[in-house]
N, C-alpha and C positions, 0 to 999 in steps of 0.2 A: 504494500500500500504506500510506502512510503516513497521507493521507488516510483511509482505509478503516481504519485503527486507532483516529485520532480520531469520528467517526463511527459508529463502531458500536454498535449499540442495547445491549449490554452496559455498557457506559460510562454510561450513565445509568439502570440499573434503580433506583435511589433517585428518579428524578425520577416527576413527580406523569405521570397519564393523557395528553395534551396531549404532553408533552416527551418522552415513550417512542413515541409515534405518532409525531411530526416527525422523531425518530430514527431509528426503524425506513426511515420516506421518505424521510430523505437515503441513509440505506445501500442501499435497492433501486435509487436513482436512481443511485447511485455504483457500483453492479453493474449495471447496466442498462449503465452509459453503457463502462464496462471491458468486458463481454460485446461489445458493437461495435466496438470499437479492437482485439478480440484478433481474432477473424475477419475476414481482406481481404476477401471477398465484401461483408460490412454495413460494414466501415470504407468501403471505394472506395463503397457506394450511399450512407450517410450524407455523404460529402464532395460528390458529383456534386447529393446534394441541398441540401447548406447552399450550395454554391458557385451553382448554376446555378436554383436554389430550383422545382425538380425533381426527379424520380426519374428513374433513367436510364432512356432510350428507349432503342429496339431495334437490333441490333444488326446494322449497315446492311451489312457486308461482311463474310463470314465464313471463315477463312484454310483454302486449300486441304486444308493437314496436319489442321485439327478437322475439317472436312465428312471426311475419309478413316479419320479417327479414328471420330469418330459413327459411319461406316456398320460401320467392324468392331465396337464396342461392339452398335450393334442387332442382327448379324447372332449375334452368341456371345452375345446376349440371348435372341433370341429358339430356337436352337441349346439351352438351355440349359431353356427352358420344354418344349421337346417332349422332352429324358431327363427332365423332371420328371413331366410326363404319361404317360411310360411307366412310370415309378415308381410313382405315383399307381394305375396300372392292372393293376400287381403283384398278382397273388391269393396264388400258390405260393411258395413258399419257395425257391424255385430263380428263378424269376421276379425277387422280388426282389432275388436276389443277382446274378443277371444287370443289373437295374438300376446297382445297385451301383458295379457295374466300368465301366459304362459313364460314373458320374458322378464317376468318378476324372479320365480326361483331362480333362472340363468342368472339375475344381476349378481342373488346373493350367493350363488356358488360362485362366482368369478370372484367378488370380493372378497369371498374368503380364502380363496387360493392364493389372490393375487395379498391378500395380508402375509400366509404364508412366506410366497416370494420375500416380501420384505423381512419377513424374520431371516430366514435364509442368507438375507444379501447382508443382512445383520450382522450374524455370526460371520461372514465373508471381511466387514469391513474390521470385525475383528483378529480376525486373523491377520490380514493385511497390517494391522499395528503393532501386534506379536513380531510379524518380519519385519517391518521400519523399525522395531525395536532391535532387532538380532543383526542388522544389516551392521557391516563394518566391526563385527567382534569378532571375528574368524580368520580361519586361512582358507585357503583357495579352496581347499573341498567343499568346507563349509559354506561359503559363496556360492558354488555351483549347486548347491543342495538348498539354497535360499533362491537361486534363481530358478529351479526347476517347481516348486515352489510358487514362485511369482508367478510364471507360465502358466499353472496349473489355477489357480485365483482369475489371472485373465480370462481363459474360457468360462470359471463359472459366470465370474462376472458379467461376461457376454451371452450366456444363456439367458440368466436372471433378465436382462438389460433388454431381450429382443423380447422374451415372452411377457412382459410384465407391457411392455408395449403393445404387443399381439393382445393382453388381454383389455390395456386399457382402451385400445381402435372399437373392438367390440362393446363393450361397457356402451362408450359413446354411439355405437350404431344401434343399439338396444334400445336408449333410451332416447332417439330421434322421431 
């Protein structure tokens, strides 16, 4: 923040053409680079990338609880596509209200899964400070066993991060 006070293009509108563009470039570089430190998802890819001078690869073992997770998220995904299509195929006004009622329980199973989600990314974002805690106490193994690690956060992260999206699209198509 305090950087981003000096820096900012405000602080130099008296300077000539030249020094109001370099301005403006330090501030979107210095929001660029804050916009990745606040998100774990792009903090752990940016680290996995400066560290291992790579983007993280894929994700080689995938823990029982997310694969059982995934399938109930697809399944009240897809669960939740077909009240949308009988929605969708409402003509009557009685039809639609029958719709209706039926995309009431949908809401409250998605919200409660997607609460879930957020317990989950919970315990993720704790983890993630168990590693920023551990990071720089080690030697080289132990680095590479914090970065695989990292890797491994990243993908939840980006599970969590797409279906919690996936389910809040729908939420919102529910209740249009």
């Amino acid at each position: 923040h305090q950087r981003s006070a000096r820096v900012h293009p405000d602080r130099v509108h008296e300077a000539d053409e030249a020094g109001r563009r370099q301005a403006s470039d330090a501030y979107s570089a210095l929001n660029a680079a804050h916009q990745c430190l606040r998100e774990p998802k792009d903090r752990l890819h940016h680290l996995v990338q400066l560290e291992r001078g790579r983007k993280p690869g894929d994700m080689q073992s995938i823990p029982d609880d997310l694969m059982l997770l995934f399938r109930e998220v697809g399944m009240l995904l897809r669960q939740t596509e077909t009240v949308l299509a009988q929605r969708q195929q409402a003509s009557s006004a009685l039809l639609k209200v029958q719709a209706m009622q039926q995309a009431l329980p949908q809401l409250e199973q998605l919200d409660a899964l997607q609460a879930r989600l957020q317990e989950r990314r919970t315990g993720l974002l704790e983890e993630l400070r168990v590693l920023d805690n551990a990071w720089g106490t080690g030697d080289s193994t132990t680095r590479d066993r914090l970065l695989d690690q990292a890797e491994n956060l990243y993908h939840q992260f980006g599970f969590l991060d797409r279906w919690t999206a996936q389910m809040r699209e729908r939420m919102i198509q529910l209740t249009l």
